[in-house]
C-alpha positions as YAML, in Angstrom:
chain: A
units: angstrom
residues:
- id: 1
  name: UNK
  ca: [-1.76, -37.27, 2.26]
- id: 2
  name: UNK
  ca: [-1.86, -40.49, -0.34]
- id: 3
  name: UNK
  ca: [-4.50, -39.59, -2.67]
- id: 4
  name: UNK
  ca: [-8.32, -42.28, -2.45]
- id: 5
  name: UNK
  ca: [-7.99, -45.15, -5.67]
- id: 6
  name: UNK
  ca: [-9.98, -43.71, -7.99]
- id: 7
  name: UNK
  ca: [-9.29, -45.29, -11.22]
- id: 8
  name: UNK
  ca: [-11.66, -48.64, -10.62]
- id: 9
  name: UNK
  ca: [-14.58, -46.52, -11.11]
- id: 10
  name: UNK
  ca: [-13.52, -46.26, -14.78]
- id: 11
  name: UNK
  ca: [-13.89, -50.11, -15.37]
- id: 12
  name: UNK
  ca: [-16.34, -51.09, -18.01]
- id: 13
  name: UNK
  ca: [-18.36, -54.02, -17.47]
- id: 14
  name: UNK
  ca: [-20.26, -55.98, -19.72]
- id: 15
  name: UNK
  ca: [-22.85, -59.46, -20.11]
- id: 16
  name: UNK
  ca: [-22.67, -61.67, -16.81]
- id: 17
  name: UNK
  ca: [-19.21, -59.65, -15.45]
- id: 18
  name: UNK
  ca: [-21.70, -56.65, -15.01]
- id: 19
  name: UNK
  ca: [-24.40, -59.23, -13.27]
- id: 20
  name: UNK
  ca: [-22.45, -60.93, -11.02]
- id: 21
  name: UNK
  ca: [-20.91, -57.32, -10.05]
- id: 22
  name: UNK
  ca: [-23.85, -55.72, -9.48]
- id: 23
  name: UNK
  ca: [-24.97, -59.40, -7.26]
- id: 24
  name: UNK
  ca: [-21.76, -58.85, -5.48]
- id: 25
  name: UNK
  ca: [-21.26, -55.07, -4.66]
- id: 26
  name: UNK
  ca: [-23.36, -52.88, -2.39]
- id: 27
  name: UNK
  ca: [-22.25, -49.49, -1.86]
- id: 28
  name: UNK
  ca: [-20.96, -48.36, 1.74]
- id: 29
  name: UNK
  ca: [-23.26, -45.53, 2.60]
- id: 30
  name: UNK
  ca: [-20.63, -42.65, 4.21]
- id: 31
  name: UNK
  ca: [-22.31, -40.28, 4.70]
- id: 32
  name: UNK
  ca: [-20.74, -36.64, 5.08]
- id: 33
  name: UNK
  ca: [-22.33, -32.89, 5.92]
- id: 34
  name: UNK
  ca: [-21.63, -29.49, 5.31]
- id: 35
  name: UNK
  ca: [-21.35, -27.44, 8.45]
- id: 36
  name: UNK
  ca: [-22.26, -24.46, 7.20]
- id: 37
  name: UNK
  ca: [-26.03, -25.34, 7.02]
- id: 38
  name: UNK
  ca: [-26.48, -26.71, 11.08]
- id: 39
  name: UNK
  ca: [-27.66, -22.83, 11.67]
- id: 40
  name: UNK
  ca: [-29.33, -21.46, 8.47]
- id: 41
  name: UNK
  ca: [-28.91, -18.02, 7.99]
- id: 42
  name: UNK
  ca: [-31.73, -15.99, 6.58]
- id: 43
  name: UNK
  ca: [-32.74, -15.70, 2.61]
- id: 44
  name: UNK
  ca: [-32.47, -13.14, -0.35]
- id: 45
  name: UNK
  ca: [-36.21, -12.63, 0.96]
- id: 46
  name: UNK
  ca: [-36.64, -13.51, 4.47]
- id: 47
  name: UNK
  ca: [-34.92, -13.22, 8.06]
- id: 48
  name: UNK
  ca: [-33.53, -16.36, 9.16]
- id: 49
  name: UNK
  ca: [-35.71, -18.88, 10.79]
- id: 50
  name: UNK
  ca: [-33.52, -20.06, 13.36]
- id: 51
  name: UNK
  ca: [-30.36, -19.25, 16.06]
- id: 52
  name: UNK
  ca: [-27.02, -18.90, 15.05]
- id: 53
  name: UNK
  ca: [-25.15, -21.39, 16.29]
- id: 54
  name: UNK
  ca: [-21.27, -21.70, 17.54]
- id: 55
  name: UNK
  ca: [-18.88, -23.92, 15.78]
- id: 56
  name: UNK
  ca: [-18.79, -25.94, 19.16]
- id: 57
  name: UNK
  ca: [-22.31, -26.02, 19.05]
- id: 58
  name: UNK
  ca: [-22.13, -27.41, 15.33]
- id: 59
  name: UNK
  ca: [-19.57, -30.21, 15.99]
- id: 60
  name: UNK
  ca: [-21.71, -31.16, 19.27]
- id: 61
  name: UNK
  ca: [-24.89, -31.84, 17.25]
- id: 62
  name: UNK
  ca: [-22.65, -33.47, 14.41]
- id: 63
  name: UNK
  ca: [-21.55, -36.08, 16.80]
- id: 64
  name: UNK
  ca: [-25.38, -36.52, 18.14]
- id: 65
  name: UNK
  ca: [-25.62, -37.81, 14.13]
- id: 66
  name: UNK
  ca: [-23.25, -39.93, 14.27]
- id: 67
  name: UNK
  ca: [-25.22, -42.43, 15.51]
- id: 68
  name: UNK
  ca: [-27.56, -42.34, 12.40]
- id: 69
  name: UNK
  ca: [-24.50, -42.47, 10.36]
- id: 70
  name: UNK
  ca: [-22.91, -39.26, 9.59]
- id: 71
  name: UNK
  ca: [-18.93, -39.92, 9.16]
- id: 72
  name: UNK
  ca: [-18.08, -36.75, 7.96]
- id: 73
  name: UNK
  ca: [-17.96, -33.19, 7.63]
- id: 74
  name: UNK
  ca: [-17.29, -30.10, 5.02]
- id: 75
  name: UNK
  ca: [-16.47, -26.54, 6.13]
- id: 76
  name: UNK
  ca: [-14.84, -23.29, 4.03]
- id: 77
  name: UNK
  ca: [-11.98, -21.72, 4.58]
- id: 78
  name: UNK
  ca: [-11.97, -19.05, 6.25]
- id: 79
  name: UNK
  ca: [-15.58, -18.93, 6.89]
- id: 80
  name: UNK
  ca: [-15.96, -22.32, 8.67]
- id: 81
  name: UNK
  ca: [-12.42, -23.66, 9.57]
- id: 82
  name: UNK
  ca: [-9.70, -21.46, 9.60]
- id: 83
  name: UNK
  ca: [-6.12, -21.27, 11.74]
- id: 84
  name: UNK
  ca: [-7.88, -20.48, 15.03]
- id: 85
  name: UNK
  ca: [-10.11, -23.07, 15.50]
- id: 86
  name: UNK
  ca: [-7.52, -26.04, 13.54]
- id: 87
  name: UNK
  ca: [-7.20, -27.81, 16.61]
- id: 88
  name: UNK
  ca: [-10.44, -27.87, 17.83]
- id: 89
  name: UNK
  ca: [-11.31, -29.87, 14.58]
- id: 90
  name: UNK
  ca: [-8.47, -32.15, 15.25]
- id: 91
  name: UNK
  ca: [-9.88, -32.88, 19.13]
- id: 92
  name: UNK
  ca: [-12.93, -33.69, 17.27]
- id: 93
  name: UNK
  ca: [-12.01, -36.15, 15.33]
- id: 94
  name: UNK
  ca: [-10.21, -37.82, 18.22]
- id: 95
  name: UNK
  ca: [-12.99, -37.65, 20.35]
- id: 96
  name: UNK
  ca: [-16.03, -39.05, 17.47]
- id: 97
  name: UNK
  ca: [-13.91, -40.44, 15.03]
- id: 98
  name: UNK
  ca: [-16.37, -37.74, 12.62]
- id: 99
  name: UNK
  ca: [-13.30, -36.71, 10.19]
- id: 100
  name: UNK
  ca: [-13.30, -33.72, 7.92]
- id: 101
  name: UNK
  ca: [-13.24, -34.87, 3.91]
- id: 102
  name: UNK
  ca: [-13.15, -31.52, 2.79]
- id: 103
  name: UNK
  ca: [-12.12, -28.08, 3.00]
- id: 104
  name: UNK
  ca: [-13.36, -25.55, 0.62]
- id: 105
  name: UNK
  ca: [-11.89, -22.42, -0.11]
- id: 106
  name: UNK
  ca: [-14.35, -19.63, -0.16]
- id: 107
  name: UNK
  ca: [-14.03, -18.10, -3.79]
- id: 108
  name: UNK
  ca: [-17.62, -16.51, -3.83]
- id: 109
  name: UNK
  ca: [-18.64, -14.29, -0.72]
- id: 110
  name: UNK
  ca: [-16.16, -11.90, -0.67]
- id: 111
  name: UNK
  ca: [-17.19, -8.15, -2.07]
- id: 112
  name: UNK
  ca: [-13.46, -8.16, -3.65]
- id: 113
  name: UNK
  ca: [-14.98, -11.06, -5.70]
- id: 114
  name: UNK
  ca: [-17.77, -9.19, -8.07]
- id: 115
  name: UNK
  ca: [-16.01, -9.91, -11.04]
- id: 116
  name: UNK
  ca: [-14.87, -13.17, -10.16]
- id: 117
  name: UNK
  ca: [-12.43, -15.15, -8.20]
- id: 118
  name: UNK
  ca: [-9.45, -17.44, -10.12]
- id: 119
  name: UNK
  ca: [-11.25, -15.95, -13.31]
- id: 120
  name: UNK
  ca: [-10.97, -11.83, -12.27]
- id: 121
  name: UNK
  ca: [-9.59, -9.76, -14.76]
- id: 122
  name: UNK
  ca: [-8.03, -7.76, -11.49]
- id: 123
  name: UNK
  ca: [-4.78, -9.20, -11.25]
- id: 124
  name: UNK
  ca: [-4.71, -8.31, -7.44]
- id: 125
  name: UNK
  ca: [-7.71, -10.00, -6.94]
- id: 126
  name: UNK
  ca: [-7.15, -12.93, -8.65]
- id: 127
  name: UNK
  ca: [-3.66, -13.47, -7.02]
- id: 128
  name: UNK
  ca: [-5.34, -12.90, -3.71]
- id: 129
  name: UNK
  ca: [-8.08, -15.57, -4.76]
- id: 130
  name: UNK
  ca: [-5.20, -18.13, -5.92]
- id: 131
  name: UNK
  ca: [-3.17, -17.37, -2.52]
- id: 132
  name: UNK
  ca: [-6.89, -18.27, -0.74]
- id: 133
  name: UNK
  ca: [-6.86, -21.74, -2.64]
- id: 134
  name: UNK
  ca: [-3.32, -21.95, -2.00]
- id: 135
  name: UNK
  ca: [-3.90, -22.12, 1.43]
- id: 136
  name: UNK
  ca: [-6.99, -23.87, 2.03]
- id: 137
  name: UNK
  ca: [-4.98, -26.55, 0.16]
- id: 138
  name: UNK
  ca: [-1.85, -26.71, 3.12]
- id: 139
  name: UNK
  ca: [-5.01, -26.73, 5.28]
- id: 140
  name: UNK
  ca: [-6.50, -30.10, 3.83]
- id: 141
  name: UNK
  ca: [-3.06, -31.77, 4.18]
- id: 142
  name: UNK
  ca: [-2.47, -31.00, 7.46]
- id: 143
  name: UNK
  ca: [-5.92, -32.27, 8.37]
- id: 144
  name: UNK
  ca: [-5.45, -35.02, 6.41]
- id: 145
  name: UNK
  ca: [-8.85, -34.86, 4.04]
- id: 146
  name: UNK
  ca: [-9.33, -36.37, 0.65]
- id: 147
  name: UNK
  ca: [-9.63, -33.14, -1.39]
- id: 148
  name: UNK
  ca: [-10.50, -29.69, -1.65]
- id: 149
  name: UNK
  ca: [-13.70, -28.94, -3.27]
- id: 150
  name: UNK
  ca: [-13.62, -25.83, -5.38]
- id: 151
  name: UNK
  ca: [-17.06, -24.16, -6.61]
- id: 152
  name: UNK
  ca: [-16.58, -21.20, -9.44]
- id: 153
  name: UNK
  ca: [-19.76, -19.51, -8.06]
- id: 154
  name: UNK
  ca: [-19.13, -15.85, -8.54]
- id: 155
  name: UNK
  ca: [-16.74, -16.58, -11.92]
- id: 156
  name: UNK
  ca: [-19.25, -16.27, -14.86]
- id: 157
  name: UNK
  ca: [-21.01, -13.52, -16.69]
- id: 158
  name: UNK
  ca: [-24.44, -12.49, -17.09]
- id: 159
  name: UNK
  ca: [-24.30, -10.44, -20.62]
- id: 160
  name: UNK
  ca: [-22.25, -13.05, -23.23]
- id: 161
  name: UNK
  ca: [-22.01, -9.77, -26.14]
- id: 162
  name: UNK
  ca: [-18.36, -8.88, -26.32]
- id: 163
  name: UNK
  ca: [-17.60, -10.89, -22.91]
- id: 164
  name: UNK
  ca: [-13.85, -13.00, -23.21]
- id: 165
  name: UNK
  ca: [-15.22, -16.69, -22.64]
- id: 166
  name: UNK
  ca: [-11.60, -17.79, -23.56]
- id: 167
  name: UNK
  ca: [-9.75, -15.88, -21.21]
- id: 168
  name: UNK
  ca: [-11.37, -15.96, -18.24]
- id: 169
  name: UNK
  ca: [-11.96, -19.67, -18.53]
- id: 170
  name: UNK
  ca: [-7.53, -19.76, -19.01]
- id: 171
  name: UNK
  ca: [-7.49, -17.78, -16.22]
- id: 172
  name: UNK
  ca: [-9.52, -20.09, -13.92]
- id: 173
  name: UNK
  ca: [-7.88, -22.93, -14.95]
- id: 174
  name: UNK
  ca: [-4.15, -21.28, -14.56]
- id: 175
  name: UNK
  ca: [-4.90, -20.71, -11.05]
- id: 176
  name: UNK
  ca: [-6.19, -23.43, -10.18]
- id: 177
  name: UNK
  ca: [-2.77, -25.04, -11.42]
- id: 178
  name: UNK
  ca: [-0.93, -22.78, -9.70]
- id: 179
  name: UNK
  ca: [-2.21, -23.23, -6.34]
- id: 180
  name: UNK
  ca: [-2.04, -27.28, -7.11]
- id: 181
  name: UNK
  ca: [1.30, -27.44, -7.97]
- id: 182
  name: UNK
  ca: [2.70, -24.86, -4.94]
- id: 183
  name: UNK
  ca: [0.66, -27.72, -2.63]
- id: 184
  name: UNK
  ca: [1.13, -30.91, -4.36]
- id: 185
  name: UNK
  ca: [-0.26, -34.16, -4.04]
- id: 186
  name: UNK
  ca: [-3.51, -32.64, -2.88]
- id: 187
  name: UNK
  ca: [-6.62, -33.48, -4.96]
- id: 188
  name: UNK
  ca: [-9.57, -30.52, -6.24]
- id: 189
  name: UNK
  ca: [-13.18, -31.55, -7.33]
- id: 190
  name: UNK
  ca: [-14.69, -29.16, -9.25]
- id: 191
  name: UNK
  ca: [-18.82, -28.98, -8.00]
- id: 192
  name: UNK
  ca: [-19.95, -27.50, -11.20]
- id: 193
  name: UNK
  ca: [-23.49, -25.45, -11.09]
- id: 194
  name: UNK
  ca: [-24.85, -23.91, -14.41]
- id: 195
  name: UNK
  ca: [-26.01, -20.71, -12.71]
- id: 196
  name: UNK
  ca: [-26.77, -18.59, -9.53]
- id: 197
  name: UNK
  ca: [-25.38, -16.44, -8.31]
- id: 198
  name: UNK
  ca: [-24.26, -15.39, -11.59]
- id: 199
  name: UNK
  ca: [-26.43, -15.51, -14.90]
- id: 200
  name: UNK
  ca: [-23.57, -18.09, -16.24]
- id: 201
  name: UNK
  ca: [-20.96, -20.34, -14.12]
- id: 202
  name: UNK
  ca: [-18.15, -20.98, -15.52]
- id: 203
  name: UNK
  ca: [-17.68, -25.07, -16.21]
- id: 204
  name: UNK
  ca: [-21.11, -25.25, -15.13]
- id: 205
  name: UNK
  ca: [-22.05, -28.95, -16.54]
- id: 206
  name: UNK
  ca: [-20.39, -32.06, -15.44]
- id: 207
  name: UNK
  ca: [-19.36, -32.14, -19.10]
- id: 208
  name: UNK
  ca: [-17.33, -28.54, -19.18]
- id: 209
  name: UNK
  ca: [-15.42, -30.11, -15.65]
- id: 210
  name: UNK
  ca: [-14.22, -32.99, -17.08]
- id: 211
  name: UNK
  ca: [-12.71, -30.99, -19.37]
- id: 212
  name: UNK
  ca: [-11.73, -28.65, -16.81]
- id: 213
  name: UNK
  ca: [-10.00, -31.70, -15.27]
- id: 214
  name: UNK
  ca: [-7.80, -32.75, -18.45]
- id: 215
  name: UNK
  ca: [-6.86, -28.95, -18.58]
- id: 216
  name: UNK
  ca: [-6.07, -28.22, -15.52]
- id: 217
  name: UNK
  ca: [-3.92, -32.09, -14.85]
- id: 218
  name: UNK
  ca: [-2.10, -31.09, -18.52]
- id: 219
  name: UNK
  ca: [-0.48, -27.94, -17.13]
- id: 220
  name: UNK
  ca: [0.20, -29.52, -13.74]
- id: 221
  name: UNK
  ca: [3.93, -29.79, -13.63]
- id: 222
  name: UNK
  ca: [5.02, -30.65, -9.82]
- id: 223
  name: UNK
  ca: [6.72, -33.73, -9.45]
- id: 224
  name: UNK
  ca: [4.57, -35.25, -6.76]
- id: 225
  name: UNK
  ca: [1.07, -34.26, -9.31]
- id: 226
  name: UNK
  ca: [3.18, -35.21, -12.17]
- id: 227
  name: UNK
  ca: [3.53, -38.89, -10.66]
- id: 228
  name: UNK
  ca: [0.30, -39.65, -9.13]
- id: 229
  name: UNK
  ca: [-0.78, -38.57, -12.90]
- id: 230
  name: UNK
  ca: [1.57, -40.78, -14.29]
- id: 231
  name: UNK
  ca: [0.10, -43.60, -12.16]
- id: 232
  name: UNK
  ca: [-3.81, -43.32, -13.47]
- id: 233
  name: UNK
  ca: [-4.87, -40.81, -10.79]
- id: 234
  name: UNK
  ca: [-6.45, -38.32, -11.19]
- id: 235
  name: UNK
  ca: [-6.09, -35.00, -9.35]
- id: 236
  name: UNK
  ca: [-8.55, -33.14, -10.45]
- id: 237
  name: UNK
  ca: [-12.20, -34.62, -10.14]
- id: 238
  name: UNK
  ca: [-15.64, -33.94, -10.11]
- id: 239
  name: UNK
  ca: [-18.04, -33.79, -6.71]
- id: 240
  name: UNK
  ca: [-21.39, -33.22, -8.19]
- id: 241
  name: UNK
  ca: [-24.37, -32.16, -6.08]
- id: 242
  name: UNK
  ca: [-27.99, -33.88, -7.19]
- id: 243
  name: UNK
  ca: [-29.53, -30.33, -7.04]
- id: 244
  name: UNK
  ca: [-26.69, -28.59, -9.42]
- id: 245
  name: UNK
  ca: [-27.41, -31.42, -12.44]
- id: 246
  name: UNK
  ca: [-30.97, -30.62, -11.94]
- id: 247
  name: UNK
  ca: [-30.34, -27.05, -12.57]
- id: 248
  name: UNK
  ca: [-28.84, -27.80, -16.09]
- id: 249
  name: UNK
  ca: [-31.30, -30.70, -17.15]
- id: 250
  name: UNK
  ca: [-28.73, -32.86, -17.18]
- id: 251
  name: UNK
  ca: [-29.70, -36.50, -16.52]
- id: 252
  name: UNK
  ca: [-28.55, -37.50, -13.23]
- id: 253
  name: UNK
  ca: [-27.15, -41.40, -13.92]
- id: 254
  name: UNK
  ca: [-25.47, -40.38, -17.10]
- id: 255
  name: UNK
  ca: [-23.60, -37.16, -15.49]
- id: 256
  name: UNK
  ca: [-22.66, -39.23, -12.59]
- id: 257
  name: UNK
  ca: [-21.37, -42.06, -14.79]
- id: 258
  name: UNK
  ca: [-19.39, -39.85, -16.75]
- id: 259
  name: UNK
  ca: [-17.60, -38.88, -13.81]
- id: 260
  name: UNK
  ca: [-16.93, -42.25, -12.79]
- id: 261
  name: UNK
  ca: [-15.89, -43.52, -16.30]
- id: 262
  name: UNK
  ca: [-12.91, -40.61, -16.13]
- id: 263
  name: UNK
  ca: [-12.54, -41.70, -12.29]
- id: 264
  name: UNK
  ca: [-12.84, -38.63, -11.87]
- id: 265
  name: UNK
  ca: [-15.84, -38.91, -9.27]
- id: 266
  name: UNK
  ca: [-14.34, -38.32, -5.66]
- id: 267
  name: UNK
  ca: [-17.59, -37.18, -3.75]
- id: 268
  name: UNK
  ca: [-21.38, -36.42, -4.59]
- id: 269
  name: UNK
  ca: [-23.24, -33.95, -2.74]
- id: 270
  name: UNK
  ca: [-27.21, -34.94, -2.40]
- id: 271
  name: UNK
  ca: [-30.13, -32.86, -1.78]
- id: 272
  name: UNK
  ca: [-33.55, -32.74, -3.83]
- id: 273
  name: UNK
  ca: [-34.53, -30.26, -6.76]
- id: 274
  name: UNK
  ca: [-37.28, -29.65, -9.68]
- id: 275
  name: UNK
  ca: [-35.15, -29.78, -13.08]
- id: 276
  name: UNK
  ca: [-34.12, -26.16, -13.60]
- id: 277
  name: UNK
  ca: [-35.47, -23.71, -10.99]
- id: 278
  name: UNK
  ca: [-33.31, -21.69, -8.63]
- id: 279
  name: UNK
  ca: [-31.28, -23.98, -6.27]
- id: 280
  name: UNK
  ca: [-33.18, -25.14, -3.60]
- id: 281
  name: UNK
  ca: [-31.14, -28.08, -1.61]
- id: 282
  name: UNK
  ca: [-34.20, -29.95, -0.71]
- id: 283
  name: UNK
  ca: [-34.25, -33.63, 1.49]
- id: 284
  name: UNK
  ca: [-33.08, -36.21, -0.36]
- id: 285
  name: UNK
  ca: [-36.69, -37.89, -1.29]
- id: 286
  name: UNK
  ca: [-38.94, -35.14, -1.39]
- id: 287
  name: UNK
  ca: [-39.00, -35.29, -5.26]
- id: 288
  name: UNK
  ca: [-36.91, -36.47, -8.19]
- id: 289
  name: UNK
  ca: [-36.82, -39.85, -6.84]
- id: 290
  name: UNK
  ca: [-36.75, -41.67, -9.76]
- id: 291
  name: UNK
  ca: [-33.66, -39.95, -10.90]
- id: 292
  name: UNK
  ca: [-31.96, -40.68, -7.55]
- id: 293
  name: UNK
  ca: [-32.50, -44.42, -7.85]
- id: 294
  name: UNK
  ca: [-31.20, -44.40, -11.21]
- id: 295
  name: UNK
  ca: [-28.26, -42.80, -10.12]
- id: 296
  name: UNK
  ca: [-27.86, -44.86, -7.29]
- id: 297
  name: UNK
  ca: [-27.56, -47.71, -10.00]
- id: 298
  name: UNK
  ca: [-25.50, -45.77, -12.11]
- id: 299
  name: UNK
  ca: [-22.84, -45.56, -8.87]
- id: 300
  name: UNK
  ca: [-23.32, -49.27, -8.08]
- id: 301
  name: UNK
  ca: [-22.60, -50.09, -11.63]
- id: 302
  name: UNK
  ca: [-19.40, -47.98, -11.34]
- id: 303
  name: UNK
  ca: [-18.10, -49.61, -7.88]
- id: 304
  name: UNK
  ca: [-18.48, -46.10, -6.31]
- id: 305
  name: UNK
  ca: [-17.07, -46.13, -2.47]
- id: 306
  name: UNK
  ca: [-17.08, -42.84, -1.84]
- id: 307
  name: UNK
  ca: [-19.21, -40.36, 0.22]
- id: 308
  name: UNK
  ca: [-22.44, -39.17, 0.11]
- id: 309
  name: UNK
  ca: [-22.46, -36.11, 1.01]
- id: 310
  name: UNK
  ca: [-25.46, -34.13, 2.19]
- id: 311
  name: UNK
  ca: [-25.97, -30.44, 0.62]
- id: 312
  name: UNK
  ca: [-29.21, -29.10, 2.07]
- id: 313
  name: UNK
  ca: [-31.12, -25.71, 2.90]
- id: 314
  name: UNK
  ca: [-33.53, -26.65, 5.95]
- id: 315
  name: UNK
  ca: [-34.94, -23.52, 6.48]
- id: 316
  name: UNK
  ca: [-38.30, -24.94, 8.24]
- id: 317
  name: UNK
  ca: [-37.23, -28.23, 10.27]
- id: 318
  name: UNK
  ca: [-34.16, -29.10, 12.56]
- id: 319
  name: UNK
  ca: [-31.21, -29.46, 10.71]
- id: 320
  name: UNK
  ca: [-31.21, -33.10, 12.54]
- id: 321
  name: UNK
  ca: [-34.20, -34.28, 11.23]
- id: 322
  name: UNK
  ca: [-33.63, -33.29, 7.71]
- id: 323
  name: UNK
  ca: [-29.97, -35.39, 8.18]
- id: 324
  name: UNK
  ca: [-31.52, -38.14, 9.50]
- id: 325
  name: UNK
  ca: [-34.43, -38.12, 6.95]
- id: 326
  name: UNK
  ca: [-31.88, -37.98, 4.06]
- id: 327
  name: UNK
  ca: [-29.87, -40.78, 5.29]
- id: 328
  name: UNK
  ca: [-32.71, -43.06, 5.52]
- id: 329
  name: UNK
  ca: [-34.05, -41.63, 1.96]
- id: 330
  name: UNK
  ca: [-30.48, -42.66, 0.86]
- id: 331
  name: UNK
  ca: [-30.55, -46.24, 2.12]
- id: 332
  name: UNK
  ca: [-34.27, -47.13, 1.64]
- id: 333
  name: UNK
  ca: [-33.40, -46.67, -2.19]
- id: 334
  name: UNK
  ca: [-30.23, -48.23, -2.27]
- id: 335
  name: UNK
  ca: [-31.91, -51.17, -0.79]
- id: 336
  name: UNK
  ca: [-34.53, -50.75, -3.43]
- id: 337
  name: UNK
  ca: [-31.34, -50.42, -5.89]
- id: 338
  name: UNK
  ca: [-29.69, -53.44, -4.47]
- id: 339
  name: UNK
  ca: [-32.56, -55.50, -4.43]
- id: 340
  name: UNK
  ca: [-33.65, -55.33, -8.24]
- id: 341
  name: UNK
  ca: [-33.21, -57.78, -10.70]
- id: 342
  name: UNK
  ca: [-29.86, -57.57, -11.99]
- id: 343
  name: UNK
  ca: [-29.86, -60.18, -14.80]
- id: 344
  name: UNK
  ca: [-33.50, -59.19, -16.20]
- id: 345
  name: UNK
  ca: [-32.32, -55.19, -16.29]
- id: 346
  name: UNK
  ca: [-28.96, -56.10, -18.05]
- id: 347
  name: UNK
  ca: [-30.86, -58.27, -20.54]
- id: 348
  name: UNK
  ca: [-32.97, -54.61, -21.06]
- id: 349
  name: UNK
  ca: [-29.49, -52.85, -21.75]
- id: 350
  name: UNK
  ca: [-28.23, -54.97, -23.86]
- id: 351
  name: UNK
  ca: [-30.88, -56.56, -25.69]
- id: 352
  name: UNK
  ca: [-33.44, -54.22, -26.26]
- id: 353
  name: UNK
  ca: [-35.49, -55.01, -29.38]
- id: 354
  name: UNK
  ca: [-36.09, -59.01, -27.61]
- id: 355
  name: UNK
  ca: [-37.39, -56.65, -24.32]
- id: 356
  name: UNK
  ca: [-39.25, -53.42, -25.35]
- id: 357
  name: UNK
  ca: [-41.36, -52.75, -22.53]
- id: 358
  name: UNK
  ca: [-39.61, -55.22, -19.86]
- id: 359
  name: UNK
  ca: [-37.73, -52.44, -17.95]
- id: 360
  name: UNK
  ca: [-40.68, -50.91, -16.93]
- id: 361
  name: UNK
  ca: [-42.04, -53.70, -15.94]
- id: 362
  name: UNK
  ca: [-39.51, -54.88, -14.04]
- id: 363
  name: UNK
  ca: [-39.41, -51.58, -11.95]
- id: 364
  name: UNK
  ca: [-43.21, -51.78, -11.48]
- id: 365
  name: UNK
  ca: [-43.29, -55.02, -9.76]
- id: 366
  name: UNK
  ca: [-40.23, -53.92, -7.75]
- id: 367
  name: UNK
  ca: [-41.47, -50.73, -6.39]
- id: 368
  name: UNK
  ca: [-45.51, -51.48, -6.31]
- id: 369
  name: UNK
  ca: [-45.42, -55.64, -6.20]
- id: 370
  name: UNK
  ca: [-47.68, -55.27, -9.14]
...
């Protein structure tokens, strides 16, 4: 499976290159969906609100979206997609041309995961949590995706007095080279989440998994890794979800720019979310806005082509209408984002003591024709 071009994202642009990019790009709005929430279970606190659903039942509403613009789908392994129902995936995609992108490995539900997953101190465990990866991995070549997201969920800690920070994040990253190099030439992006379910995540910040990345591609040592390395890619990257930043008051244009500057940035999950809070993957648009439009521009600056991929929880409306209402969210502000002006906001960046107060003003006339 040849690996998406990355390594554009990391051009810097500058002055009237960056104008006349941002005049001439518009992103292509993919958008992709996690199966898993097209039947909501029920809450920490509350039965669920709705029918469980088949997987055939799943895929049959997925291709009633595709008509709004949904492209693409995310499942876990085993939870989701798994070697019974392979080939139903693959009809599928024959039949709606709706491919999957991803296949996660489920390193979190399990009760054999308290302690942790790639992290566990439990050598069985861990082993049996690399062989999991391992797998899921041969599963996202032979469907052909573009990577394998992997989400440390249950690896953290709660109490940090006497706790081995070092070791268990070796440990992570060890396994997760392991199971790259035994599949090789398949990518991993790292979602990283600063907490819940555990008090701590480990590489919870976009920061802590781009370092995760250059540790985990240094002790990659299969040929086929090795070379794709060796040729600017890179094979481990970043797909962070809107909500997650939130969580960890990161800013939401700088973390995703960060990403893209390493080209490390192979997917972005969206939802909405109040900075900090528990995680509550709500639409796209019901708050945070202004963060979403700046990192809408952030992506734009960046070239980004990839997916947008929706992450939500909708616990009180049809799983349809949420999808639909966070793909038009999506585009209304890109076409906000696309439709600003380009040259006045540059001169902002890059000249600001000749325009102290023009950004705002700029983005008031654009969004209230004031």
């Amino acid at each position: 499976m040849p690996v998406c071009d990355l390594r554009s994202q990391a051009t810097v642009r500058t002055g009237e290159e960056l104008v006349r990019h941002l005049h001439s790009f518009s992103m292509d709005l993919k958008f992709s969906a996690g199966v898993w929430f097209f039947a909501p279970g029920g809450g920490r606190f509350h039965d669920r609100y709705a029918p469980s659903k088949t997987m055939e039942q799943v895929l049959e509403e997925a291709a009633s979206l595709k008509q709004y613009g949904l492209v693409a789908l995310e499942g876990h392994y085993p939870n989701e997609v798994n070697e019974d129902n392979l080939e139903m995936f693959k009809q599928f995609q024959a039949d709606t041309g709706i491919r999957l992108v991803s296949v996660v490995p489920n390193l979190f539900y399990d009760a054999r995961f308290e302690w942790g997953s790639l992290s566990n101190p439990d050598p069985a465990v861990r082993q049996f949590a690399i062989e999991r990866t391992k797998t899921t991995l041969q599963i996202n070549r032979e469907l052909d995706t573009d990577f394998a997201i992997v989400w440390p969920g249950i690896d953290g800690y709660e109490n940090t007095f006497a706790h081995n920070h070092a070791a268990a994040r070796a440990r992570f990253a060890e396994g997760v080279i392991e199971a790259m190099d035994a599949v090789p030439g398949v990518r991993i992006a790292e979602e990283p989440k600063p907490y819940e379910p555990r008090g701590n995540i480990l590489y919870g910040t976009t920061p802590q998994g781009v370092l995760l990345g250059h540790r985990v591609e240094a002790g990659l040592e299969a040929p086929e890794n090795r070379a794709l390395l060796d040729q600017g890619h890179a094979m481990f990257t970043l797909n962070p979800e809107v909500g997650h930043v939130l969580m960890g008051f990161e800013d939401l244009a700088y973390s995703f720019s960060l990403a893209c500057e390493e080209g490390r940035l192979a997917h972005t999950h969206w939802n909405a979310q109040p900075a900090g809070n528990y995680d509550q993957d709500l639409n796209v648009g019901v708050l945070g806005i202004e963060q979403a439009e700046a990192a809408l521009y952030a992506l734009k600056t960046h070239g980004y082509s990839g997916y947008f991929g929706l992450d939500l929880n909708p616990e009180r409306m049809p799983v349809k209408q949420a999808l639909i209402n966070c793909i038009d969210a999506i585009r209304g502000m890109n076409a906000f984002v696309d439709g600003l002006d380009h040259a006045a906001l540059m001169e902002c960046a890059e000249q600001p003591a000749e325009n102290r107060g023009r950004l705002e003003s700029v983005l008031i006339k654009a969004r209230w024709g004031a």
